[in-house]
Structures are given as structure tokens and as C-alpha cells.
C-alpha positions in Angstrom: 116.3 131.1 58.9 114.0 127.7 59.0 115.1 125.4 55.5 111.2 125.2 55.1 110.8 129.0 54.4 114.2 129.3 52.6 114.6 130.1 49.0 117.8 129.0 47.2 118.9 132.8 46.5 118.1 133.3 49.8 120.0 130.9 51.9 123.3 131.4 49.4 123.3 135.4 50.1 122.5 135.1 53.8 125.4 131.7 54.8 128.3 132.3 56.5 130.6 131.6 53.5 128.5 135.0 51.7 128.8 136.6 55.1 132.4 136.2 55.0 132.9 136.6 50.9 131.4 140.1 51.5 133.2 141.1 54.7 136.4 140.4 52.6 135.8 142.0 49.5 135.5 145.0 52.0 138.8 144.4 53.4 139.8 144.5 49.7 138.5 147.1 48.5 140.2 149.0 51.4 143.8 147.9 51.3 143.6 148.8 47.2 142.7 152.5 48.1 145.1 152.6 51.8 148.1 151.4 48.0 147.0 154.2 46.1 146.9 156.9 49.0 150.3 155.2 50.4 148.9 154.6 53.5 150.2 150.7 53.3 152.9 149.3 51.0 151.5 148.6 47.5 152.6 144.9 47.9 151.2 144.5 50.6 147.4 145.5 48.9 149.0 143.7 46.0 148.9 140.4 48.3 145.6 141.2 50.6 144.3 141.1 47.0 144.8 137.2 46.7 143.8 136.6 50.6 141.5 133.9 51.3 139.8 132.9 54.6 138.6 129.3 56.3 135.4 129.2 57.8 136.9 126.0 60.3 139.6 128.3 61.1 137.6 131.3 61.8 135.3 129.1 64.0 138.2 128.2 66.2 140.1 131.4 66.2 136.4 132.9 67.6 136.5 130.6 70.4 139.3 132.0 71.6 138.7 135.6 70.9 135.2 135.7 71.4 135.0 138.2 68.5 134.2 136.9 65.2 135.6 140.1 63.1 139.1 139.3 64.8 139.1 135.7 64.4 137.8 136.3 60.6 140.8 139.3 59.9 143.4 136.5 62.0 142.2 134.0 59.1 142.5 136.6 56.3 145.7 137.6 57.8 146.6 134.1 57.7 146.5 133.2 54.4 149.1 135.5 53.0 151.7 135.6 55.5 153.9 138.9 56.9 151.8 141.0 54.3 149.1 140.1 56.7 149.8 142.6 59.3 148.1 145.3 57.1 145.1 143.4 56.7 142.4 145.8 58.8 144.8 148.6 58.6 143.1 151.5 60.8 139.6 149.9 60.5 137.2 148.9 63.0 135.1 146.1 63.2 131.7 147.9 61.6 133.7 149.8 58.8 133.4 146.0 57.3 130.5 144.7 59.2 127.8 147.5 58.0 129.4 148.4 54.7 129.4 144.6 54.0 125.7 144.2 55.6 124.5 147.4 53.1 126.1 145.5 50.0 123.7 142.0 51.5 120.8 144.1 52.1 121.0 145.8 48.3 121.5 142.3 46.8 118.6 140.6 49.0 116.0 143.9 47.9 116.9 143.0 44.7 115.8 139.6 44.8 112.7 140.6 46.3 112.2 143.0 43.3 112.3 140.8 41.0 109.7 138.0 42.7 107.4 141.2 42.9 107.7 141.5 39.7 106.6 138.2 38.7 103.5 138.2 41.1 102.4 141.5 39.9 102.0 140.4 36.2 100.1 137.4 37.5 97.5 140.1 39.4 97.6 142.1 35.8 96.5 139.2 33.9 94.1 138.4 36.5 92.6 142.2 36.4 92.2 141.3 32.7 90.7 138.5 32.3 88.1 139.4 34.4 87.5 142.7 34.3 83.7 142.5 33.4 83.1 139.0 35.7 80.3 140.4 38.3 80.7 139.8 41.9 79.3 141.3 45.2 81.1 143.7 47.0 81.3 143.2 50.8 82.2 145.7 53.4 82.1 144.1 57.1 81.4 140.6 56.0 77.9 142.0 54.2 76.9 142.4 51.3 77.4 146.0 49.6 77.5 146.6 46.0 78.3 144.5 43.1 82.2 144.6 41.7 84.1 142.6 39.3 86.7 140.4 40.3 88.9 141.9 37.7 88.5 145.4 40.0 89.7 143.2 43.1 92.7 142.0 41.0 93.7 145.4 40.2 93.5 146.9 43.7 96.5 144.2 44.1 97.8 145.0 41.5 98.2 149.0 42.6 99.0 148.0 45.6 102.0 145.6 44.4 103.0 148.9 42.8 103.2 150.9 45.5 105.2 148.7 47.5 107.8 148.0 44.3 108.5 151.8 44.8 109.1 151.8 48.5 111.2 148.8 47.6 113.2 151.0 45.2 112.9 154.1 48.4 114.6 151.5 51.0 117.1 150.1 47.9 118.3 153.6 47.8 118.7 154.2 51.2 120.7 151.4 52.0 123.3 152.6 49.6 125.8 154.0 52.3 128.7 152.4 53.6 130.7 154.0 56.1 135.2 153.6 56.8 135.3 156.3 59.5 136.7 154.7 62.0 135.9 153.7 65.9 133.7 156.6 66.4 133.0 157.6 63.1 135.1 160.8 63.2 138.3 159.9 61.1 140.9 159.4 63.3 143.1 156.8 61.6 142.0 157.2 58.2 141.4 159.9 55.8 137.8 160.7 54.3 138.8 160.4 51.0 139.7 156.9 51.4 135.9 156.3 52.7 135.3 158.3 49.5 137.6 155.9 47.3 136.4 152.4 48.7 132.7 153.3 48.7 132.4 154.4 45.2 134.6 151.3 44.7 131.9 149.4 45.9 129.1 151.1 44.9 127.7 153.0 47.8 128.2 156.4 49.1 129.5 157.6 52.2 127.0 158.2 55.3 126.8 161.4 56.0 127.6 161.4 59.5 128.2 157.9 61.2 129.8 156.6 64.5 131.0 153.5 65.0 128.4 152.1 62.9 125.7 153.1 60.6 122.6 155.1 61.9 119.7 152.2 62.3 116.8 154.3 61.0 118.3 152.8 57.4 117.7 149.6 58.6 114.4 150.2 60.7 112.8 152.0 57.5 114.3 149.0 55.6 112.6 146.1 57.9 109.3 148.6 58.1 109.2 148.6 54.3 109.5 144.8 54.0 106.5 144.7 56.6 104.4 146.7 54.8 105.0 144.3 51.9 103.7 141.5 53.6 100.8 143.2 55.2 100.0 143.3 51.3 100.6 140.1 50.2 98.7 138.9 53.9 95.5 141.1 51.9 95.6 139.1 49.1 96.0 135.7 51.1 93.1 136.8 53.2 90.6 137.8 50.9 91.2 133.7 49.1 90.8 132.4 51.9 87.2 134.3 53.1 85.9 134.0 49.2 87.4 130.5 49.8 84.7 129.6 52.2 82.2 126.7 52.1 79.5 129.1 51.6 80.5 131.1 49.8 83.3 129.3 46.9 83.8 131.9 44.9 88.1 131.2 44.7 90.2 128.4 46.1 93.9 127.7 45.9 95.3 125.2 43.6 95.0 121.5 45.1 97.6 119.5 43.9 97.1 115.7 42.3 98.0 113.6 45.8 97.5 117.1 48.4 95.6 116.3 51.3 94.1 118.6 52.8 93.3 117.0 56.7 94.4 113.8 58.5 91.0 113.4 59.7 88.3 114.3 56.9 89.2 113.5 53.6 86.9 115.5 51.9 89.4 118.7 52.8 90.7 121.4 50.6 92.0 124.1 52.9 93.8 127.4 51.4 97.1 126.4 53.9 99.4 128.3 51.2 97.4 131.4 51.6 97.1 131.0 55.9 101.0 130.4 55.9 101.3 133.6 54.0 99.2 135.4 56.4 101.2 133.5 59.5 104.4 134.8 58.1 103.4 138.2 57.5 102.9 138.0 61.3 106.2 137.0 61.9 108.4 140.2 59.3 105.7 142.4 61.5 107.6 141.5 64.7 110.8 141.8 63.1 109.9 146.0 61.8 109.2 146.7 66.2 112.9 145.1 66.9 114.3 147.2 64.0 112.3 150.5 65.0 114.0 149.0 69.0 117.6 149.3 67.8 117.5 152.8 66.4 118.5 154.2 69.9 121.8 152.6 70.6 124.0 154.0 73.1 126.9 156.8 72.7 128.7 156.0 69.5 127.0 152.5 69.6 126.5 149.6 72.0 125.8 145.9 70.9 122.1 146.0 71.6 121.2 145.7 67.9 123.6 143.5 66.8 122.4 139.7 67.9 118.6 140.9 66.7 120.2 142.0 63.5 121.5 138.8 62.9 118.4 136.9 63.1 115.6 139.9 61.8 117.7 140.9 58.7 118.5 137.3 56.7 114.8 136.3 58.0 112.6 139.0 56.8 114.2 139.2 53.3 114.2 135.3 53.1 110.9 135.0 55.0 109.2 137.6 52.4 110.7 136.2 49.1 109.1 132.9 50.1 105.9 134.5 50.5 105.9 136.2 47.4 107.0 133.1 45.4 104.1 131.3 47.2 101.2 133.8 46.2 102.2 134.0 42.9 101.6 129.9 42.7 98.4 130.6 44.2 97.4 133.2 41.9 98.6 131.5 38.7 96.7 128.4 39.8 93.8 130.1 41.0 90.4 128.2 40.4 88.3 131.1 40.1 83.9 130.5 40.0 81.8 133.1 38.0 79.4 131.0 38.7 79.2 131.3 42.1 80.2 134.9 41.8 76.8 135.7 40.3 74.8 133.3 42.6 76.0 135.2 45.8 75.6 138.2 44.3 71.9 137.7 43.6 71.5 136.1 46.8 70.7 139.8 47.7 67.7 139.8 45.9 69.0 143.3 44.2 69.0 145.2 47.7 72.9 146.4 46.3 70.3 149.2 44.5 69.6 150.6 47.6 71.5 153.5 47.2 71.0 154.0 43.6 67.1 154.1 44.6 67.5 156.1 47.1 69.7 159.0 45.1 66.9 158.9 42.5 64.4 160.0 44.9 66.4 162.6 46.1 66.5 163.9 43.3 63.2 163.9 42.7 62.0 165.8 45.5 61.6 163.8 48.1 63.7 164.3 51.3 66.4 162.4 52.3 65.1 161.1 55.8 61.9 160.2 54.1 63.3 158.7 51.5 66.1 156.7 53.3 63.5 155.3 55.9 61.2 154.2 52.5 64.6 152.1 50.9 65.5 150.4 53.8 61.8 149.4 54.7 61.6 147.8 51.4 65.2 146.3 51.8 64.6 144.9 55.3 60.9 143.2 53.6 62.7 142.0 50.8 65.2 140.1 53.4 62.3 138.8 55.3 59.4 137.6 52.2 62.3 136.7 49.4 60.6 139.0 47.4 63.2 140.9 45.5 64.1 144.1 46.2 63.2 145.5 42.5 60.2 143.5 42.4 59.1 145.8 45.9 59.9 148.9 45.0 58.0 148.2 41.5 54.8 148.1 43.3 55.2 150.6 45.5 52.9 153.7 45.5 55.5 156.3 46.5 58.4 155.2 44.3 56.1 154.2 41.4 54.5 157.6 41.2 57.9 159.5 41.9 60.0 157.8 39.6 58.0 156.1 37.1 58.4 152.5 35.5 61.0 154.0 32.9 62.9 155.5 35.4 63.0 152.2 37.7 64.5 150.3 34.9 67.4 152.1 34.3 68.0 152.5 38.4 67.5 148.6 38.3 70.2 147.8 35.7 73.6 146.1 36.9 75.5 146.6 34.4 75.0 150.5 35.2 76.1 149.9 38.5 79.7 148.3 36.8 79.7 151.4 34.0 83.1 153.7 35.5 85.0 149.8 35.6 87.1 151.1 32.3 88.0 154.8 34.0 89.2 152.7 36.8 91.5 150.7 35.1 92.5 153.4 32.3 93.4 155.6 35.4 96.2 152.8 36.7 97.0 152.1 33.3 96.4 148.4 32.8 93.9 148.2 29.5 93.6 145.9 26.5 93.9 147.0 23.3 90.3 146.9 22.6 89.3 149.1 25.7 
């Protein structure tokens, strides 16, 4: 975890004092239910209860042990004297470890939740606002037929909902804990104590474990969270092309004092939105390490456990920052109708192409014939600046097929923009007056 990509929240859940907060409320939550089975004295619980730990004195006890669950438990241990001994009573080192990690990973979805939230109501209001502002649509860099921006808001917006429910898939199936021992068949300790301390802390039991928790929980987990970003990388990307010098349609907030280049003052570059898209890069990596650990060996090895360390608290952390960094962007964003409607009629109409060319389908014509007439007139509108319209107005063919009535309905954007309302009625984001 860099500082510079590190949200409060973020860097409190995932420090070594939360680390070891969690780990002992574990610990716990264990010795209370080991007293009320009678598997350990009830004073004994009674005193784990008032344990503390010292993260100095873990640190050194670890340099001698070389095993930072033994030097933690030594310090837990520690702290309360002969009672001590039944701290980590029959446990092994993952019963705390992944039931602890679970409890982390819950709270950290949750935090990304909640910043989704927020960004998502900024896409809704910008789906509203302009609904009916005309743009061209491009598909590969050209061109295509006109939009609104309001319609490119809401595809974010969708999309933002889609993820938010993966979000709440993973948040459920990180729910599990597991106290089943070395090899996750019991031997010490009784299922109904797993039962007890999980329900305790809010999770369930998983349904078959070994020494540690299956890693498909957490491989769906870091998959999900990439998925996320590859959404918010969309949005970033699409600023920054309709961010372009020639084309100006958005830009990103520029802040009183920014600068945008050492070199050439004149700069205003979209570096929020390119950081988003770098970082997205970045969780990517981290779903292919996640997807690597699934296949531990036997009952488990320690293959995923120094990658965990690193991908885990960094893709949450990394992800929240990025979703607290588009949603500046988007509640800042200068948006140009202006230049929305220039581009678009830089086309000279050719986005009625297709309309044309339905029409004279339908009127008899075939469609070979009529495909090869639209794009000759489309292809001589690009070359004279004649527009497109204006051509097929005075051609024979369509003139006499379709008539000068006909021809002013097929030339007509705001037809082309009529099914924007079904669209947005369908996801369920209208005004009042829609």
C-alpha cells in the first residue's frame, strides 16, 4: 500500500494494529465458546477476555520465532499471565488468520459499497441533466450515429449497478470463517464450537476447509474488484478521448493553481482519469495472482500467503481511491454541448445513412443496390462538403423512390434520438415529467 493511493478508511482497516485487533477478537471469541462447552476453565476465558497485545513485542518475539501468529499469541499470552496458557487452545494458525482476514475483507467491501454508491448518483444526475444534449456516436474512433450524453451517462450508470451487485455476490461469499483445526477435519475441537464462534462473529462455517479456507473465495473476491475497475477504467477512458484537442467535448476539473506540464504551460491533461486507468492496470494483475493461489498444495502450503499480503489490502485500497477519484471528476466535469453539436455535424448528416438506406428497402429497391447508392453519396459528401442530405435531395433515384416528404422525416435528428425515454424508463432513472 503506497500513502499516495491510500484512503484514511483504508490504511486504518488494513495496519498492523487492525491486523492484530481482528486476529484477537478471534482469539476471543474462541476461548468464550471453548468456557461455555468446558473445554477451558471459565476464568481462564473470563481473563483472555481482558488480553491485550504490543505490536513492539510481537515484532521481537517474531524475530525469534520466525512465525508472526506465535509471536502475536506469546504477546496475547503475555498480557494476562498463567491464564495465558489457554490462549490458542487447540487452534491453528489459519483458524484466526482466515476467519480474521474474512471479517477485513467484509469490512473493506463495505467501504467500497458505499464510495460506489456516491459515484453512481453522480452518473444518475449526469444521465439527467443531459438526457436530450445531442452528441455523435463513435464506434472505432468514427463517426456513427448521433447519442446523447445523457445515454453515455447512463450506460455508467448500469454498469455501476451491475458491479454493486457482484459487490454484494463476493460480500456474501466471504462470509465463512473456519475453527477446524490443522487439516480442517476437527481433531482438537468440536464442530459446534466452529458453529458457536462463527455465528459469534458473524459468519458461517465453510463447508469443507483444510488448514485454511478454499481460495476460489478470495480469487472470485479479487476478480470482482477487477471487473470494478475495468468499469471505472471505461469511464476514465472515454474523458479522456472526448477530452481531446480536437475533439473537447469533456475535460476534468482543473483546479485554481493545477498545472498541467513542466514544459508547456498552456496544459490541461485529464491525469486523474489516466491514473484511474493506470491503476485499474495494477487490481488486474492482482485477480491472475489470486486465480494463481487457488491450487495450494495438500491441506495447504504457504504459496498464497506472502501475495495475499500485498494483493488483498492493495486492491481494496487501490479501488476505493479510484472510485473516490472519478466521482471528483464527474462532479466537476466541464461538459461542452457546444462542441457536442459541432462534431456531430462535422458529418455533414452522413449518421442518416442507415436510416436512408432502410427507407429504400422498403420501398422496393434491393439491398445491394441500395447500399452501394448511400455510400456513394456518403463517400461524395466526405470529399465536396456537400452535405449528405443536401445529395440525396437531388438525387434521381432516391428523389423519385422516396419523395421530398418522405426525405424530410428520414432527415430529422431528433427522430434518430426518439426511443432515448424507453431507454431510460427501462433502467428506471426518469424525472418526474418523463
Amino acid at each position: 500500500m503506497i500513502k499516495r493511493y491510500t484512503p484514511p478508511e483504508m490504511a486504518a482497516l488494513w495496519s498492523e494494529q487492525a491486523k492484530f485487533n481482528s486476529w484477537l477478537l478471534v482469539e476471543k471469541a474462541v476461548a468464550q465458546a471453548q468456557a461455555e462447552l468446558g473445554i477451558i476453565p471459565k476464568n481462564a476465558a473470563k481473563a483472555i477476555q481482558q488480553a491485550t497485545f504490543k505490536i513492539s513485542e510481537i515484532e521481537k518475539f517474531e524475530k525469534k520465532t520466525n512465525h508472526d501468529v506465535i509471536a502475536f499469541t506469546k504477546s496475547v499470552a503475555k498480557s494476562i499471565g498463567k491464564p495465558g496458557k489457554y490462549v490458542h487452545f487447540g487452534l491453528t494458525s489459519y483458524d484466526i488468520v482466515d476467519t480474521a482476514l474474512s471479517l477485513r475483507c467484509i469490512s473493506a467491501l463495505g467501504i467500497i459499497e458505499n464510495a460506489l454508491r456516491v459515484l453512481r448518483i453522480e452518473t444518475a444526475r449526469l444521465a439527467l441533466k443531459y438526457k436530450h444534449t445531442p452528441m455523435i456516436g463513435r464506434t472505432h474512433g468514427v463517426h456513427a450515429e448521433p447519442i446523447t450524453f445523457g445515454l453515455k451517462c447512463l450506460s455508467w450508470y448500469e454498469e455501476i449497478n451491475r458491479n454493486m451487485e457482484r459487490l454484494r455476490t463476493i460480500v456474501s461469499e466471504m462470509h465463512y470463517g473456519k475453527i477446524s483445526g490443522a487439516v480442517g477435519s476437527y481433531t482438537q475441537l468440536p464442530q459446534r464450537l466452529e458453529k458457536r464462534v462463527l455465528a459469534r462473529l458473524g459468519l458461517k462455517p465453510e463447508p469443507v476447509s483444510t488448514q485454511v479456507i478454499p481460495r476460489d473465495r478470495h480469487a472470485h473476491m479479487l476478480s470482482v474488484l477487477a471487473i470494478i475497475a475495468a468499469g471505472l477504467e471505461r469511464i476514465a477512458t472515454e474523458i479522456r478521448n472526448l477530452q481531446r484537442t480536437e475533439i473537447a467535448e469533456l475535460a476534468e476539473p482543473f483546479g485554481s493553481g493545477q498545472r498541467g506540464s513542466s514544459a508547456m504551460p498552456h496544459k490541461k491533461n485529464p491525469i486523474t482519469c489516466e491514473r484511474v486507468t493506470s491503476l485499474a492496470r495494477v487490481i488486474r494483475s492482482y485477480a491472475l495472482v489470486g486465480i494463481e493461489n487457488i491450487p495450494l498444495w495438500h491441506e495447504r502450503d504457504l504459496t498464497n500467503s506472502a501475495a495475499e499480503r500485498i494483493i488483498i489490502p492493495d486492491a481494496t485500497t487501490l479501488l476505493h481511491y479510484m472510485i473516490l477519484k472519478l466521482t471528483q471528476v464527474l462532479a466537476g466535469l466541464k461538459v461542452n454541448p457546444e462542441k457536442m453539436m459541432q462534431n456531430l455535424e462535422t458529418s455533414a448528416g452522413a449518421f442518416f445513412s442507415q436510416t436512408l438506406l432502410l427507407a429504400l428497402i422498403k420501398a422496393g429497391i434491393d439491398r445491394d443496390r441500395s447500399y452501394q447508392l448511400v455510400q456513394k453519396l456518403a463517400f461524395r459528401s466526405r470529399e465536396t462538403g456537400i452535405t449528405f442530405p443536401e445529395l440525396a435531395r437531388k438525387d434521381r433515384t432516391v428523389l423519385s423512390t422516396l419523395g421530398q416528404g418522405k426525405l424530410k422525416q428520414i432527415f430529422n435528428l431528433n427522430r434518430l434520438l426518439r426511443n432515448i425515454n424507453r431507454v431510460y424508463r427501462r433502467v428506471g432513472l426518469v424525472k418526474h415529467e418523463d
